[in-house]
N, C-alpha and C positions, 0 to 999 in steps of 0.2 A: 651437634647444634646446627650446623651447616644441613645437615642433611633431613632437619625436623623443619629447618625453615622452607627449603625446597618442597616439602611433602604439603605447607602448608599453603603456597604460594601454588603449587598442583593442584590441591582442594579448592581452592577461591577463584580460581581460572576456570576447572572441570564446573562448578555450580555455575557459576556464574555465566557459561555457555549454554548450561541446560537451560537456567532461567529464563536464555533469550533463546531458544528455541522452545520450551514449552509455551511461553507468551505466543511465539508467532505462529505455534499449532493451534491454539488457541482461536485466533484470529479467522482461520480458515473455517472450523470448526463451525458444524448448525444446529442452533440452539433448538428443543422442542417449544414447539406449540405452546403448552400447558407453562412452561417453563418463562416464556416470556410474555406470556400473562401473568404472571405472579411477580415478575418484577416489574411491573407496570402497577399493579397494585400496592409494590414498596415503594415507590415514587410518590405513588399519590399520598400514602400513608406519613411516610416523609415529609410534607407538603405541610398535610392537617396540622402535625404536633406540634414541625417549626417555624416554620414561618407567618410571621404576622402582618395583616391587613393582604393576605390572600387573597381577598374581594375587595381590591382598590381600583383594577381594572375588566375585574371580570366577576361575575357572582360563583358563589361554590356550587350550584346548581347548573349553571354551563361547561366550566370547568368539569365537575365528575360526569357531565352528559361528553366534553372531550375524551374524559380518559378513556369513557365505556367506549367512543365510536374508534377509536383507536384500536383495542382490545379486539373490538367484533371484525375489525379488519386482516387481523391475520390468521389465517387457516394453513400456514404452512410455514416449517422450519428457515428460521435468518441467521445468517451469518452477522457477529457483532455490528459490522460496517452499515449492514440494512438494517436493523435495528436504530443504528443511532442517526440515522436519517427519517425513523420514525419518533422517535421519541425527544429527540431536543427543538423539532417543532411542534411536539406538543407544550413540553416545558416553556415555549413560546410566550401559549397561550396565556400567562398570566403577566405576561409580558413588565418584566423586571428583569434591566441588563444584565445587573448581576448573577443570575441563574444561569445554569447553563453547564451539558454533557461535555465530557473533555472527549475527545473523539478517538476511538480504537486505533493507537497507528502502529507500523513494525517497530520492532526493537532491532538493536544493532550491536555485535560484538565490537569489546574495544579493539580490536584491532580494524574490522571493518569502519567505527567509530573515527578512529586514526586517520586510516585512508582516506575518506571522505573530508577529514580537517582539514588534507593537502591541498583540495579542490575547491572551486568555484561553478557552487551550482549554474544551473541554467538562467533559470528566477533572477538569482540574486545577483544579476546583471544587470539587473534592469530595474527601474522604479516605476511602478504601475500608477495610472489613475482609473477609478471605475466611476460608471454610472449606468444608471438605467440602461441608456441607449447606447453606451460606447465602454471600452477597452480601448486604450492608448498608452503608450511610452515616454515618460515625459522627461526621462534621464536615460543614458543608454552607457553602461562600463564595460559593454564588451568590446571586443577587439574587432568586430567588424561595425563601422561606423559610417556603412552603407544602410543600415536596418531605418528607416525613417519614424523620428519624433512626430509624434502629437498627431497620426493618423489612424483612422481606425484600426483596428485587430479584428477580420473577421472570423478566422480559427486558431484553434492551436491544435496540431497534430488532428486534422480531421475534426474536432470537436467543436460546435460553433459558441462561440460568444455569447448570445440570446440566450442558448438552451444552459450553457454556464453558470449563469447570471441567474434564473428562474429555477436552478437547484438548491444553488449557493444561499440566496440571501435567504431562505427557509430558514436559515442554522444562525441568522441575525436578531438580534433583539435589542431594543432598547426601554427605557422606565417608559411606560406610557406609550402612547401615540407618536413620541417625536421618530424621524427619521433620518435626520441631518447627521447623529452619530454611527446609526448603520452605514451610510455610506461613505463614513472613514474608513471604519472596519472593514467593510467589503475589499477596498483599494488597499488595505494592509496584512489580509489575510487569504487575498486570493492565491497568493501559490500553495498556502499551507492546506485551503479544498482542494485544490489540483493534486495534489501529491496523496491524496487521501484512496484519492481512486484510480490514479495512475501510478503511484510511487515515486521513488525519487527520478528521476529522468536525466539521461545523460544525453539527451538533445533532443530540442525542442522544434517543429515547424511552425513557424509567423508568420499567416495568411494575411495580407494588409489591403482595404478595400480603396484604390485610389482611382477615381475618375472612373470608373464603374470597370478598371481592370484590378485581377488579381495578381499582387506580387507575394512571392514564396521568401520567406527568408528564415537558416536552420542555423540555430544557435547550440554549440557544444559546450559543457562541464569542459572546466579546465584548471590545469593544475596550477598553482599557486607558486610560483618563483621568488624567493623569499632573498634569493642572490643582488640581484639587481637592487630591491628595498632596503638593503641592508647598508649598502654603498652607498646610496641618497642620503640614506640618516645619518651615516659617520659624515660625509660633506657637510649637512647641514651643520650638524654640532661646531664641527672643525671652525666653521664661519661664523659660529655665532659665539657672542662674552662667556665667558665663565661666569659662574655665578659663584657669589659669598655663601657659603656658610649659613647665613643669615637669610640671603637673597632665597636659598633652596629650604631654610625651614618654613619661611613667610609665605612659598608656593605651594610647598606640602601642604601645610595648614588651611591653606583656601581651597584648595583641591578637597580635603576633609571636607571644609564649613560647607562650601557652594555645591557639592554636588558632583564631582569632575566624574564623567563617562570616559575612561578610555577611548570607549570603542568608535563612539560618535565623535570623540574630542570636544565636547560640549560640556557646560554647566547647567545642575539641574536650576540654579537663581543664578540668574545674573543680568548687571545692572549697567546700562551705557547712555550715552549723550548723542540719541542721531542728527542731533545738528551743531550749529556753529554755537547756538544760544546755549549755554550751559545751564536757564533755568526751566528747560523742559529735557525729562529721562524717562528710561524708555525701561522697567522691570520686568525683565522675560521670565517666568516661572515655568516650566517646563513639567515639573513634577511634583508630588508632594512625599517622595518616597527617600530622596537622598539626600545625603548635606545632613547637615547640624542646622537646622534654620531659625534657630535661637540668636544665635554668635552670627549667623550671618546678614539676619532681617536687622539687627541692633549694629551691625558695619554700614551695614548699604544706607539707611534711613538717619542716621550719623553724617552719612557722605550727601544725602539729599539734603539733609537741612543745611549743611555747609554749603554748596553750592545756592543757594535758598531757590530752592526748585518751587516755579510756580506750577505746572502741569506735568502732571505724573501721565505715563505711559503703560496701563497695566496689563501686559499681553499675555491670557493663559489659552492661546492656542493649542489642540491638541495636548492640554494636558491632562492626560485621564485621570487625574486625582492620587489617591493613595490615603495617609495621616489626617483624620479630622485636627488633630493637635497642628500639626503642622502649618494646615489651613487657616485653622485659627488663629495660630501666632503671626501671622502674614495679617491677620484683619485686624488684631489690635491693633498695628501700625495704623492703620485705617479709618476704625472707628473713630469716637467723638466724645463716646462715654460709658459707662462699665454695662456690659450686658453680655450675653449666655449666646452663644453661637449655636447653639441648636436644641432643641425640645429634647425632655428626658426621651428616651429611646422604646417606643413598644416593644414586648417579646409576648411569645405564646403562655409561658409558665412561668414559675419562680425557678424553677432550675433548665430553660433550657441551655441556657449560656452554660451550665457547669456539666450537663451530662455529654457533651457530645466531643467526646476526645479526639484528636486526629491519629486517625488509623490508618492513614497511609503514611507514614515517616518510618525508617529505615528503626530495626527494633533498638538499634543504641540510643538514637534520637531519642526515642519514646521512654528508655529508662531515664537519659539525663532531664528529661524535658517535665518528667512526671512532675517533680515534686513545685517546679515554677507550678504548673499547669493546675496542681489542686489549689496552690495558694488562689489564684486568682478566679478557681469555682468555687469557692467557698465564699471568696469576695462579692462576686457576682450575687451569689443568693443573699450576702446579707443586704446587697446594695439592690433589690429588685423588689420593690411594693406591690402589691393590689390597691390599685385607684377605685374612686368611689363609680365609677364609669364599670368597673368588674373587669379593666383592662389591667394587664402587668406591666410595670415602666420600669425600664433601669435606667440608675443616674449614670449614666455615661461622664468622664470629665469635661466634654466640650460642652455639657448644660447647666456648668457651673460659671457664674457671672467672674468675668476678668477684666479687670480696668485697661481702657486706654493708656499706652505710652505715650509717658510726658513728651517725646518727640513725636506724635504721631502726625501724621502728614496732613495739611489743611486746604490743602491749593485743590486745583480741578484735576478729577480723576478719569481718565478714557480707557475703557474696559474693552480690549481686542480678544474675540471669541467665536469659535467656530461648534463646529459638532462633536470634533475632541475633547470641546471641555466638558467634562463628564464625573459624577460620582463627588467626590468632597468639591468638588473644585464647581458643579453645580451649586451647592452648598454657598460655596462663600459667594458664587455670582446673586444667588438670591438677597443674601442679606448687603452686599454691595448697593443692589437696587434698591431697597428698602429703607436703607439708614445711611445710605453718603451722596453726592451729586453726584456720582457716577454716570458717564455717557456710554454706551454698548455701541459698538461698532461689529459689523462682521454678519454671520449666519447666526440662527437659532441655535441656542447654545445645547448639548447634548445630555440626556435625562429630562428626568421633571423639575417644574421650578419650586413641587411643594416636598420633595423629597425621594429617597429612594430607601429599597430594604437590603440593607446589605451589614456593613459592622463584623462581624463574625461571618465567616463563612466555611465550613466543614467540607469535607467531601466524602460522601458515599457510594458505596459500591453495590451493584447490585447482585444477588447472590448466585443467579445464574449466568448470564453475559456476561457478568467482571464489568460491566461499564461504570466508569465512574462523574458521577455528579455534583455541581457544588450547590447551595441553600443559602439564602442573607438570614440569617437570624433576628437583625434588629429592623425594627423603621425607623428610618432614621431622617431626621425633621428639620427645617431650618428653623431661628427661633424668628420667623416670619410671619404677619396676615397670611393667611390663605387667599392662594391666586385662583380664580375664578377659570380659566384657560387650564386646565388641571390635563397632566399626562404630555406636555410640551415644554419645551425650554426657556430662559429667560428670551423675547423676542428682541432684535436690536431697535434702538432708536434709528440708526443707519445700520439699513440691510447692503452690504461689499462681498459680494462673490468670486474671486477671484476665476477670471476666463482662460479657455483655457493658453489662448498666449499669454498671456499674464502668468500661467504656470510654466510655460515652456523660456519665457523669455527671464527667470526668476525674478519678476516686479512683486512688490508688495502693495496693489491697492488699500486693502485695510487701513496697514500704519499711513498710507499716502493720504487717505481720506482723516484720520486723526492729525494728523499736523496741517492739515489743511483747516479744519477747528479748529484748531489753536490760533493759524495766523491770524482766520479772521475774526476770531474772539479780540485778539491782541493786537489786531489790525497793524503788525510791523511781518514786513516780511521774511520769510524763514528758508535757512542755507542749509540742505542736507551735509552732511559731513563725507 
């Protein structure tokens, strides 16, 4: 038995090494001609069957004039890497965030896997801000803390900034015309371009432009000393109460409700009092993805009515959405009176929701996964009409009317929102605007105000490159008027940018400017906490 298990634990190791060296042969590997042409023409075919309102930003007559000039552009064998630096800004062009190539990158053995766990990349030393014109540092964890905050970066390793920048934001998109969300993205994704074409990098050179001289500064990968961390935690424990029994089920359980990240130490909802006044709070939602936000919107709005909170605090910065459900249960707190969070959902067919299975999931996945996966295509088609319009609509459950809770909140609502807010969380910002007093503070919120096409989203492979793509299946609608400003975000009442000392110095303008309305709504003055 010993010895069948060994033989099997050999097998799973020997595969599972070839796999990741055939991938990374792969990768090397130049596709023909002919060959990627023809997968440019499954993209596009892709396109036609599923996804709907196609031509919301661009007509189908521009579009198949993109694909073709794309097409007529290459007369000579690509490596996967050059290819998808052709093709996911074509995929651009119909410009819906949710679209989009996952980009060819190495694979890695678990033990090389391992090693690298030990380690602290270069990157992620550091917290970047991007824009147009600058690259800066506005948090610095490495260990030399000589490297200077919030000056420019005019290279890295020889490579300049400008030409970075003018690569990179090619592979950005967002719903529409707005922009304020690509340049979250940029600032959050720039090392993962870097590494695309340079690889993982065990040190980095930081050219910094100050006063018109260049300083050099080289940051190393370092190993992760877990000795030291280990011995801070038993202190801290050591110093802090025990907990009951009781005390550690009560944390568990909001840890579940609220969302708890490990990793950031954060909650994905959570509710505080930034000042002295207890009847103004401050609802951080962070995400629409984690927590139980049933058990935890019916705790928190419980606790606001107790306190009898006159101004609500509703900050969805950065949060890129997730659960239209989830979304929606946060709005009935909200609302005022029973109604449908969003328009039945367009699709291209009565089956495309049911035909398109995900084929990328490991094969056990896909036997356990089946039989959910037919229940709810079979669902789908009985739940998908032909309108009298000759379009196909599926009742999604967020377009089904839901009453206001009997606690729902009445007082004044200030809606903190950046470019991050994006995807359902666009969603609830439009119907916020539309059906509550709600005031917008912050930047142009990120998406469109009249929807986006996403809901479902598959990934496809292409049959020659192996690149793989994702598709939104639905369009997905607020149950809003249509906004005339179409392809841009809700705009604020108060536009707050936060500068960049304001980011280096961590101020919050934003919230600074919403309690600043309040006081002088309430003309009494107001004690941060």
């Amino acid at each position: 038995m010993q010895k069948f298990c060994l033989i099997i634990l050999f097998l799973i190791t020997f595969f599972s090494c070839y796999s990741v060296e055939k991938h990374n042969a792969q990768l090397e590997k130049k596709i023909a001609v002919d060959e990627l042409k023809s997968d440019i023409d499954y993209v596009y075919k892709k396109l036609i069957n599923n996804q709907p309102d196609l031509d919301w930003f661009i007509t189908e007559v521009n579009l198949k004039k993109k694909f073709d000039s794309v097409k007529a552009s290459i007369h000579q064998p690509l490596k996967p890497i050059e290819f998808y630096y052709k093709l996911d800004p074509l995929l651009g062009e119909i410009k819906q965030g949710h679209n989009g190539f996952f980009a060819p990158q190495k694979k890695y053995t678990k033990k090389e896997t391992k090693a690298l766990s030990k380690t602290k990349g270069t990157f992620s030393q550091f917290t970047f801000q991007f824009t147009p014109n600058e690259l800066y540092i506005s948090k610095n964890n490495s260990d030399d803390k000589t490297i200077p905050i919030g000056q420019k970066i005019y290279k890295i390793n020889d490579n300049s900034i400008d030409g970075l920048y003018k690569k990179y934001r090619k592979l950005e998109y967002s719903d529409g015309f707005n922009t304020t969300f690509i340049d979250q993205m940029m600032a959050r994704k720039f090392a993962n371009y870097y590494s695309l074409d340079h690889g993982l990098q065990d040190s980095i050179t930081l050219e910094f432009l100050i006063n018109d001289s260049i300083i050099k500064k080289t940051v190393y990968r370092k190993n992760i000393d877990d000795k030291p961390k280990e011995k801070i935690e038993k202190k801290d424990s050591a110093t802090q109460p025990k907990l009951t029994k009781q005390e550690l089920k009560i944390n568990k359980l909001k840890n579940k409700n609220y969302g708890f990240d490990r990793e950031s130490k954060k909650y994905a909802i959570e509710l505080s009092y930034p000042t002295q006044d207890s009847t103004i709070a401050q609802l951080k939602v962070r995400n629409f993805t984690k927590g139980f936000p049933k058990k935890a919107y019916q705790e928190i709005f419980q606790n606001i009515e107790d306190h009898q909170v006159k101004d609500l605090i509703l900050d969805l910065r950065n949060n890129g959405g997730g659960y239209l459900k989830d979304a929606q249960e946060l709005y009935t707190y909200l609302q005022d009176s029973t109604m449908a969070f969003t328009q039945k959902t367009k699709v291209t067919s009565k089956t495309s929701l049911a035909k398109n299975y995900p084929r990328n999931l490991p094969f056990l996945a896909k036997i356990v996964g089946f039989p959910a996966w037919s229940s709810l295509s079979v669902s789908s088609i009985f739940n998908t009409k032909k309108a009298e319009d000759g379009n196909y609509y599926y009742k999604i459950f967020s377009s089904k009317p839901k009453a206001a809770k009997d606690n729902n909140f009445k007082g004044n609502i200030y809606v903190l929102m950046n470019g991050g807010s994006f995807s359902a969380t666009s969603i609830l910002i439009s119907m916020l605007d539309q059906y509550t007093n709600a005031i917008f503070i912050g930047e142009e919120s990120g998406g469109n105000y009249n929807g986006t096409v996403a809901g479902q989203l598959p990934v496809f492979t292409l049959p020659n490159s192996k690149l793989k793509f994702q598709l939104g299946l639905m369009s997905v609608k607020p149950n809003t008027l249509y906004n005339e400003i179409n392809g841009h975000g809700k705009i604020p009442e108060y536009e707050v940018k936060p500068t960049k000392a304001d980011i280096l110095k961590d101020r919050d303008p934003i919230l600074k400017k919403a309690l600043n309305l309040i006081e002088n709504n309430s003309k009494t003055s107001i004690e941060i906490n």
